[in-house]
C-alpha positions as CSV (number, residue, x, y, z in Angstrom):
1,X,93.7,94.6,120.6
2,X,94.6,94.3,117.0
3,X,98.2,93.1,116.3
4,X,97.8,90.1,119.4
5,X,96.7,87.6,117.4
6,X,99.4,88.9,114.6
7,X,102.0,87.8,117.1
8,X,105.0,86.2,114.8
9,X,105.3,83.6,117.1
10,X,101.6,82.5,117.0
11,X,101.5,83.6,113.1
12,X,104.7,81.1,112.3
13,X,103.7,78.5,114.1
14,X,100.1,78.5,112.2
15,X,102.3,77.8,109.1
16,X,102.7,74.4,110.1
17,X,99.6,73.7,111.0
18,X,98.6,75.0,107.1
19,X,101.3,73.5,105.3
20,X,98.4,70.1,105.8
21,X,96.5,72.0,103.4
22,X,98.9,70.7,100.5
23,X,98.2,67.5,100.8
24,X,94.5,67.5,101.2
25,X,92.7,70.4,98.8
26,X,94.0,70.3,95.1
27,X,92.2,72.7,92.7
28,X,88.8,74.4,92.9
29,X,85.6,72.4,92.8
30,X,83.4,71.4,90.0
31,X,80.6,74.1,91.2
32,X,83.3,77.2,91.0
33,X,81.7,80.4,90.3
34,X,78.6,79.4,89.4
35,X,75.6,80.8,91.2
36,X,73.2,83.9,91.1
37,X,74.5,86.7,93.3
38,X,71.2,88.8,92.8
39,X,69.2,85.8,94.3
40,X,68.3,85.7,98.0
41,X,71.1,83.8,99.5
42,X,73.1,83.7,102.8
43,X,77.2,83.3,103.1
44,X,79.2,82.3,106.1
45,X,81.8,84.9,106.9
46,X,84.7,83.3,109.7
47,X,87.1,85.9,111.1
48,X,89.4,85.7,114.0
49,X,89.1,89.2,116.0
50,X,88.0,88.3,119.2
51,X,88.3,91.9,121.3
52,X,84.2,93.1,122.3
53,X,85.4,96.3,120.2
54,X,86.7,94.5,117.2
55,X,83.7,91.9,116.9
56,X,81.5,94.9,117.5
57,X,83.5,96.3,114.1
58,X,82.9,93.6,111.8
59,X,79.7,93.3,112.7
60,X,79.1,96.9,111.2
61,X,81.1,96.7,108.7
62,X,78.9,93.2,107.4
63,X,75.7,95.5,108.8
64,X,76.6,98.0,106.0
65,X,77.4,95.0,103.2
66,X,73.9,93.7,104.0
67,X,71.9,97.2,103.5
68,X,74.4,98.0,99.9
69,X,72.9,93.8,99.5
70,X,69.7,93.5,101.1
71,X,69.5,89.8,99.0
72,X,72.7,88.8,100.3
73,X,72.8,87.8,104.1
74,X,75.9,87.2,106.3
75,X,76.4,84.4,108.5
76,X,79.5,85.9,110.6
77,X,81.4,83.7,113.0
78,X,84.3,85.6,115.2
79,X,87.6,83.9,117.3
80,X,88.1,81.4,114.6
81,X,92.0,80.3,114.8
82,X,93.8,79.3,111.6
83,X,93.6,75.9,112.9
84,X,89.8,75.7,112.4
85,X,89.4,77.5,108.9
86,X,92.3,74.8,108.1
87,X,90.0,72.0,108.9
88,X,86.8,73.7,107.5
89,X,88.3,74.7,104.5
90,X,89.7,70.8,104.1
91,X,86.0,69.7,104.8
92,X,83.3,71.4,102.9
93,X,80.2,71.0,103.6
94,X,77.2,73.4,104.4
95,X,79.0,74.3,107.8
96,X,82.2,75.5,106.0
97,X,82.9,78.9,105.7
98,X,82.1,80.8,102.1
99,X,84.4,83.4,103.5
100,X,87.5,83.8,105.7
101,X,89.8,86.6,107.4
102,X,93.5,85.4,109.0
103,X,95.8,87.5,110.4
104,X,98.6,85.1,109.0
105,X,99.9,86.5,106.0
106,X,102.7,84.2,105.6
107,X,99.9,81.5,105.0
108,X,99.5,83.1,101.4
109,X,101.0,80.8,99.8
110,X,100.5,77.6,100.8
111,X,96.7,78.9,100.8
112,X,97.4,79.3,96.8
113,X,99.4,76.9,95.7
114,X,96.8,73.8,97.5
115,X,93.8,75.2,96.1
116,X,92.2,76.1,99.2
117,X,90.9,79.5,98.5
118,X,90.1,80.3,94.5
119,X,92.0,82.5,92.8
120,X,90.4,86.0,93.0
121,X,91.6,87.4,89.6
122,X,89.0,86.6,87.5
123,X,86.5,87.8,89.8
124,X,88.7,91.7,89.7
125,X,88.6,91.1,86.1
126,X,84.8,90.7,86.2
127,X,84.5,93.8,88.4
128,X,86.8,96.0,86.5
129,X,89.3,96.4,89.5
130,X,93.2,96.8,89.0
131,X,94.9,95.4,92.3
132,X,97.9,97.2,91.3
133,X,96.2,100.7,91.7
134,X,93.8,99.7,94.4
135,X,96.5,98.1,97.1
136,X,99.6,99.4,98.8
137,X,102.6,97.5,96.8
138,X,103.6,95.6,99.6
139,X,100.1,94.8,100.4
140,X,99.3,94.1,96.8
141,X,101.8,91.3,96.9
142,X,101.3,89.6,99.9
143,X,98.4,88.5,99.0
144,X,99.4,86.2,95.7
145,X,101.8,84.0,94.5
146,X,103.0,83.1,91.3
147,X,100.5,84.7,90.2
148,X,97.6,83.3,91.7
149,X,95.8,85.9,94.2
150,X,94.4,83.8,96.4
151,X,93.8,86.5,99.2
152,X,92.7,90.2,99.5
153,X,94.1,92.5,102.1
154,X,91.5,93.5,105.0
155,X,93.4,96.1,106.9
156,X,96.9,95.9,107.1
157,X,99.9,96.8,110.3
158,X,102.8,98.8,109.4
159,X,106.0,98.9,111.7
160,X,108.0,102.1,112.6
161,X,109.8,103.2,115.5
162,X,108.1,104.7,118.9
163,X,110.3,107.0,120.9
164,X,110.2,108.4,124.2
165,X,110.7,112.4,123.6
166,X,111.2,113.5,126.8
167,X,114.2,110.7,127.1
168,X,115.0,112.4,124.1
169,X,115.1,115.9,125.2
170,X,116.9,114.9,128.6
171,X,119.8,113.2,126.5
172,X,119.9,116.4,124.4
173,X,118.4,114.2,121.0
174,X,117.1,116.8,118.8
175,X,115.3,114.6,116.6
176,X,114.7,110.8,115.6
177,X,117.4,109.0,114.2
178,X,117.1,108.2,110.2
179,X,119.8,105.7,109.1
180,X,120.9,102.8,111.9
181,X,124.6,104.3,112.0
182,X,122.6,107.0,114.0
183,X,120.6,105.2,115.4
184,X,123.0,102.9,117.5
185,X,124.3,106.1,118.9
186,X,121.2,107.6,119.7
187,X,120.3,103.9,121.7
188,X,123.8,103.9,123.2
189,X,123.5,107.6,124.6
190,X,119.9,106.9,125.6
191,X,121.2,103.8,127.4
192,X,121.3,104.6,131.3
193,X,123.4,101.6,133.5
194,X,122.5,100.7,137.1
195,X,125.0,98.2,138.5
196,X,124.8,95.4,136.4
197,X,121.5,95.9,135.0
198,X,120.2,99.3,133.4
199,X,118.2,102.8,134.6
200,X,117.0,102.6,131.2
201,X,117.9,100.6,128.3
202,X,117.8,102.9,125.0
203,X,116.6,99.4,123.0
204,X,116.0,96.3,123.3
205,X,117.5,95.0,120.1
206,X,117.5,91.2,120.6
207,X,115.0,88.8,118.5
208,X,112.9,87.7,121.5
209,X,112.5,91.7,122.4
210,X,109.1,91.8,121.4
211,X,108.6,93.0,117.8
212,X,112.1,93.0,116.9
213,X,112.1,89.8,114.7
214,X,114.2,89.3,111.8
215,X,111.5,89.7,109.2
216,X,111.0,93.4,111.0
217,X,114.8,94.5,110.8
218,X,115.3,92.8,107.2
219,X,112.3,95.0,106.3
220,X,114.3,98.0,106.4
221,X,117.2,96.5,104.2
222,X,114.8,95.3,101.5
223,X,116.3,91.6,100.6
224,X,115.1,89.8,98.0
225,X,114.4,86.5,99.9
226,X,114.2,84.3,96.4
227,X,116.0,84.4,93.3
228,X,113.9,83.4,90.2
229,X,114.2,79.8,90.5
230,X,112.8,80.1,93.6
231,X,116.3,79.2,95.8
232,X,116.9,81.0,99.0
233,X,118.9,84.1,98.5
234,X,120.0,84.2,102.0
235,X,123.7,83.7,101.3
236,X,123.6,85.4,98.3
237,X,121.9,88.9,98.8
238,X,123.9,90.9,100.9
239,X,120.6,93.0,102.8
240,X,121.0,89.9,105.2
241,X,124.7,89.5,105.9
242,X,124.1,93.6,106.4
243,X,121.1,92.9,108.7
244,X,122.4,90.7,110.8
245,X,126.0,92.4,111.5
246,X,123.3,95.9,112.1
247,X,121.6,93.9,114.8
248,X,124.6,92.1,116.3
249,X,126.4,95.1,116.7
250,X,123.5,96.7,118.2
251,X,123.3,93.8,121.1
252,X,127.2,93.8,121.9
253,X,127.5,98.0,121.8
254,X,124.0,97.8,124.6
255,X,125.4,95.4,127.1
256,X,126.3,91.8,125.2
257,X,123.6,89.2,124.7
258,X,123.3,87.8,128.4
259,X,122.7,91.1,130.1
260,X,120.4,92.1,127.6
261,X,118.5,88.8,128.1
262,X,118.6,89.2,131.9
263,X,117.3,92.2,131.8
264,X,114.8,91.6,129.5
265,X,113.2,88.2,132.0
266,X,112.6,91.2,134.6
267,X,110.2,93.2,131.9
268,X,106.9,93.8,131.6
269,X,104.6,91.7,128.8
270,X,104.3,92.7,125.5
271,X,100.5,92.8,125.3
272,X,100.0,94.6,128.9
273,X,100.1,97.6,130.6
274,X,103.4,97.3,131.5
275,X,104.9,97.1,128.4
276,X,108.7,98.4,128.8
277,X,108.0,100.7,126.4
278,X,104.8,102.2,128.2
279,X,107.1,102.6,131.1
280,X,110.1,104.3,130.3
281,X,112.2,101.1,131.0
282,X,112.9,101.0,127.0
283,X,113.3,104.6,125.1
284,X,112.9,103.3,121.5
285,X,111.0,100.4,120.4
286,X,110.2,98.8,117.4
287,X,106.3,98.2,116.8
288,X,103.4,98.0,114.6
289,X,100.6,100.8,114.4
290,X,98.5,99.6,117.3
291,X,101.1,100.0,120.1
292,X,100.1,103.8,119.8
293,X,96.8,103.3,121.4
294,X,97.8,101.1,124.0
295,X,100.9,103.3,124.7
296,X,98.5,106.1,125.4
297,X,95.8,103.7,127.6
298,X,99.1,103.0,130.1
299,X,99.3,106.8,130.4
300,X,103.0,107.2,130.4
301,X,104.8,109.8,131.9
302,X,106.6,111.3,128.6
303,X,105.6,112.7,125.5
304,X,105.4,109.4,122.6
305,X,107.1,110.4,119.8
306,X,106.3,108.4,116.4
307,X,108.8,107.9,113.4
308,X,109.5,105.7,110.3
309,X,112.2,103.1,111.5
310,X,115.5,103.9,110.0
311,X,117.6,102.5,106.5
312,X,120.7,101.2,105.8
313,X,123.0,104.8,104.9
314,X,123.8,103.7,102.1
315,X,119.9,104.0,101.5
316,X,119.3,107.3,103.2
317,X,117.3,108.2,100.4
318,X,114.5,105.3,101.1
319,X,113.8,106.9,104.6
320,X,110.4,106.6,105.3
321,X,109.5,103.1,104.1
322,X,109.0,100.4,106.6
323,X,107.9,96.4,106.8
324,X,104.4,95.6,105.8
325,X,101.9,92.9,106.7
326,X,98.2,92.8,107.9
327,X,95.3,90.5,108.0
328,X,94.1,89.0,104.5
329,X,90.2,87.8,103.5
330,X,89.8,84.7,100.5
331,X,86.9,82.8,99.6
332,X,87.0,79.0,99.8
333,X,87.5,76.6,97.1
334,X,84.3,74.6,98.9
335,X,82.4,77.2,98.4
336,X,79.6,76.7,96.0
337,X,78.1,80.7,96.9
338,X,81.9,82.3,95.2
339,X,80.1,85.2,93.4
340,X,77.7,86.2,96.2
341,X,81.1,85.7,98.6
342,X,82.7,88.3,96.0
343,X,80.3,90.4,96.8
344,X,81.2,90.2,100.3
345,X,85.0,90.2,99.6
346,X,85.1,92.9,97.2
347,X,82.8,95.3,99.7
348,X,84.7,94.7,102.7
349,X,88.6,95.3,101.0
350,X,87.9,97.5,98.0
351,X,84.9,100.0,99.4
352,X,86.7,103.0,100.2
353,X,84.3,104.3,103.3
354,X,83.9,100.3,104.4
355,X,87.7,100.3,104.8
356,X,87.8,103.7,106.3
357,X,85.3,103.1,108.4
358,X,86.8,99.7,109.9
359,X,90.3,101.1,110.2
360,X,88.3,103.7,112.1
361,X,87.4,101.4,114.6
362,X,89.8,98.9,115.2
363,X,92.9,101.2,114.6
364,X,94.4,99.3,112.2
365,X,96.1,100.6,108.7
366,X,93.4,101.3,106.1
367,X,94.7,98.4,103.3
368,X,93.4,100.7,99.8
369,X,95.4,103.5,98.3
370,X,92.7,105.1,98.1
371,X,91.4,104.9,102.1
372,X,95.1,105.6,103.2
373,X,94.2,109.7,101.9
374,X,90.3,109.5,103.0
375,X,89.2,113.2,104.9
376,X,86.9,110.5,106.6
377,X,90.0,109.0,108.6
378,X,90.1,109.9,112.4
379,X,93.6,109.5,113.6
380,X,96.2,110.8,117.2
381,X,98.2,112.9,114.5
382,X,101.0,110.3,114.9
383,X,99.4,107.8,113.1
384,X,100.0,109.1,110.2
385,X,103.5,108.2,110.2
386,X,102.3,104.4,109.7
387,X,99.8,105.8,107.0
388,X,102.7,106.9,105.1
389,X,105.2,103.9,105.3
390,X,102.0,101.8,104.1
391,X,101.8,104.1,101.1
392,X,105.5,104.1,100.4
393,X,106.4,102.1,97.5
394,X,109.6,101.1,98.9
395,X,108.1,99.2,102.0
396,X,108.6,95.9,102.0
397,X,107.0,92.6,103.3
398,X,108.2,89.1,103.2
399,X,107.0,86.9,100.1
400,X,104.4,84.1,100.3
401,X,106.2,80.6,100.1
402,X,104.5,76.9,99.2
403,X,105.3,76.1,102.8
404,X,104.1,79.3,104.3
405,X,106.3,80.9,107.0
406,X,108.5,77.9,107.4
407,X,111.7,80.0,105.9
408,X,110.9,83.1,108.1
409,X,111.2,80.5,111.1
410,X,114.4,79.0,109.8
411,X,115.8,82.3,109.1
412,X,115.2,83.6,112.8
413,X,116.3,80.3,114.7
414,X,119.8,81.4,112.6
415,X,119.1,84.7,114.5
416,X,118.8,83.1,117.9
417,X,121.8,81.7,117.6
418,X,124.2,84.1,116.2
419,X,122.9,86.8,118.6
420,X,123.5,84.8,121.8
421,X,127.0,83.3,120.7
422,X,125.9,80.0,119.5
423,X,126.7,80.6,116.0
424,X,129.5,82.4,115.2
425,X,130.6,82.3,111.5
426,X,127.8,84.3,109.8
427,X,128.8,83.6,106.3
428,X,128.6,79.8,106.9
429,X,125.5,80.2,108.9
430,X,123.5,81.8,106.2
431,X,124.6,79.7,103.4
432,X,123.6,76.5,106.1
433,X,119.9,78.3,106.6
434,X,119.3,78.8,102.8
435,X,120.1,75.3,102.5
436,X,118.0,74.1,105.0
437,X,115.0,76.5,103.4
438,X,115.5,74.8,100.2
439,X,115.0,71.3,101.3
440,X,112.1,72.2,103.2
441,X,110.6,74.1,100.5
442,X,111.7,71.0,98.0
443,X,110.0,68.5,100.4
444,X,106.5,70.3,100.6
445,X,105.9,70.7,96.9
């Protein structure tokens, strides 16, 4: 199932685990870039889908590298976790990967700024490839920092908002809300009490509901998370003040904090068939591209309708664009095979039918401009909303940082508290988490 293994939870907690990298790979090797790509040679690809049907998809998508390169043969190792490439990529060695695929974006730039994967610039260069016109924007800058583009996207999840359209029609909602002024009275009149718990909850708008993290709401309020020295902006830009009042208001106008909670203990799991979502307990819900599918395998008993999420109203005019992240491929430093891994890289992320043909199959978001308006794409009709809010240029995604997601993670435990109570001057509480992001930041570099 794609999107499990790009749970935030699991995805910040690999930050940690990467942030070892620092210490222990500075620079590219001696060998670099040196070897033959046209000579009979074999690289070791490491990816982390697991699902029969996603392993199955890889394989044919490195089935149709290896016919375009019949000198170039693949290695390919699935269900590698971000610990493992960690340690191989530290090691070396003849057993280390040439090649690797996480589904941890937020890695990006810890992955750059220690050296473990090369810079992939020169070999675009080389190849005569603008990133810029090849990648969605969001995607395009995901993938680098400071300038170092240590990573290439491979696929890519966009976020928008599923809606349950016979709740809809039964509540007399003529049509998705588009700004969140509208939208808290669309989840209000959607919201159905029973006693002290609820019929049906119109959302489920607190950060442990699921999908609805900070990162995902501040998406639609595109902050600038770092000034140019590289300082938190968090008490500064006023997206987050804005973003957090928007989803505070949200929890006290649905039933306060502990209701919500209470409620949500009695729910269904995320990655299951009984998803609230899937049935009917939750009208609206926040989610990434692949809840789609599995929304339709629980066979609900209402129509699914599928929207962008919705703006700030004071930027109405940005409706459609939505928050951006996906699963990323590099080539390790180690590596003394980088041009024939290139080869692999560059097939895999910038062929147009390869990446058509892999978001085919797994049902993920095809990462090129180019693949995103491919005839070849087979799609439910709804998809398409997530194929345009990966194309919009005003979709956003959260930066790469030198200690990876460690800032996202500081920035939502704010969010735990002020939601439930805990914290309760917002102002002070923002200017304490951009502190605290700066000294962490300060102490990994």
């Amino acid at each position: 199932m794609p999107g499990i293994s790009r749970k935030t939870a699991i995805a910040l907690a690999a930050s940690a685990s990467i942030a070892l990298l620092v210490t222990s790979c500075t620079g590219q090797p001696e060998a670099g870039a040196s070897d033959d790509a046209s000579k009979e040679t074999t690289v070791t690809f490491w990816h982390a889908w697991s699902a029969p049907s996603e392993v199955k998809a890889v394989k044919d998508l490195v089935a149709g590298f290896e016919k375009a390169h019949p000198n170039i043969h693949v290695d390919v190792v699935g269900n590698m976790t971000d610990d493992k490439m960690n340690q191989a990529l530290r090691a070396g060695g003849d057993k280390a990967p040439d090649v690797i695929s996480s589904f941890t974006t937020n890695s990006v730039g810890t992955f750059c700024s220690s050296g473990a994967l090369v810079d992939l610039n020169p070999f675009f260069e080389k190849s005569g490839i603008d990133p810029r016109k090849t990648f969605p924007k969001a995607m395009n800058e995901y993938t680098q920092f400071e300038g170092n583009r240590c990573a290439v996207p491979l696929l890519g999840d966009a976020y928008g908002l599923y809606y349950n359209k016979t709740a809809f029609k039964k509540a007399g909602i003529a049509s998705p809300p588009k700004t969140w002024s509208e939208f808290e009275r669309v989840a209000e009149k959607l919201t159905i009490p029973q006693g002290d718990t609820y019929k049906q909850l119109g959302f489920m708008p607190n950060y442990h509901g699921w999908e609805t993290t900070t990162e995902h709401y501040l998406g639609q309020f595109s902050p600038t998370y770092f000034d140019k020295d590289g300082k938190s902006n968090v008490a500064k830009d006023p997206a987050f003040e804005a973003a957090f009042t928007l989803q505070k208001k949200l929890v006290d106008a649905l039933g306060g904090y502990r209701k919500l909670e209470t409620y949500r203990s009695g729910l269904g799991d995320e990655w299951g068939p009984k998803h609230p979502f899937h049935t009917g307990q939750v009208a609206m819900q926040l989610d990434g591209e692949w809840r789609l599918g599995m929304a339709l395998d629980a066979k609900p008993t209402f129509d699914i309708g599928v929207a962008p999420l919705p703006v700030p109203d004071d930027q109405a005019d940005q409706y459609g664009k939505g928050y951006i992240t996906g699963t990323i491929a590099g080539i390790a430093a180690t590596s003394k095979k980088q041009n024939a891994a290139w080869e692999l890289v560059k097939y895999m992320t910038t062929n147009t039918d390869a990446v058509v043909d892999f978001s085919n199959a797994i049902h993920n978001v095809p990462s090129t401009l180019a693949a995103l308006k491919s005839p070849k794409l087979k799609y439910d009709p709804r998809f398409k909303t997530f194929l345009e809010i990966a194309a919009d240029p005003d979709s956003t995604t959260a930066p790469a940082s030198v200690n990876g997601g460690v800032y996202l993670t500081t920035i939502q435990q704010f969010g735990y508290d002020y939601e439930s109570g805990k914290a309760t001057d917002l102002k002070a509480g923002l200017k304490k988490t951009a502190a605290q992001i700066d000294t962490d930041i300060a102490q990994a570099k």
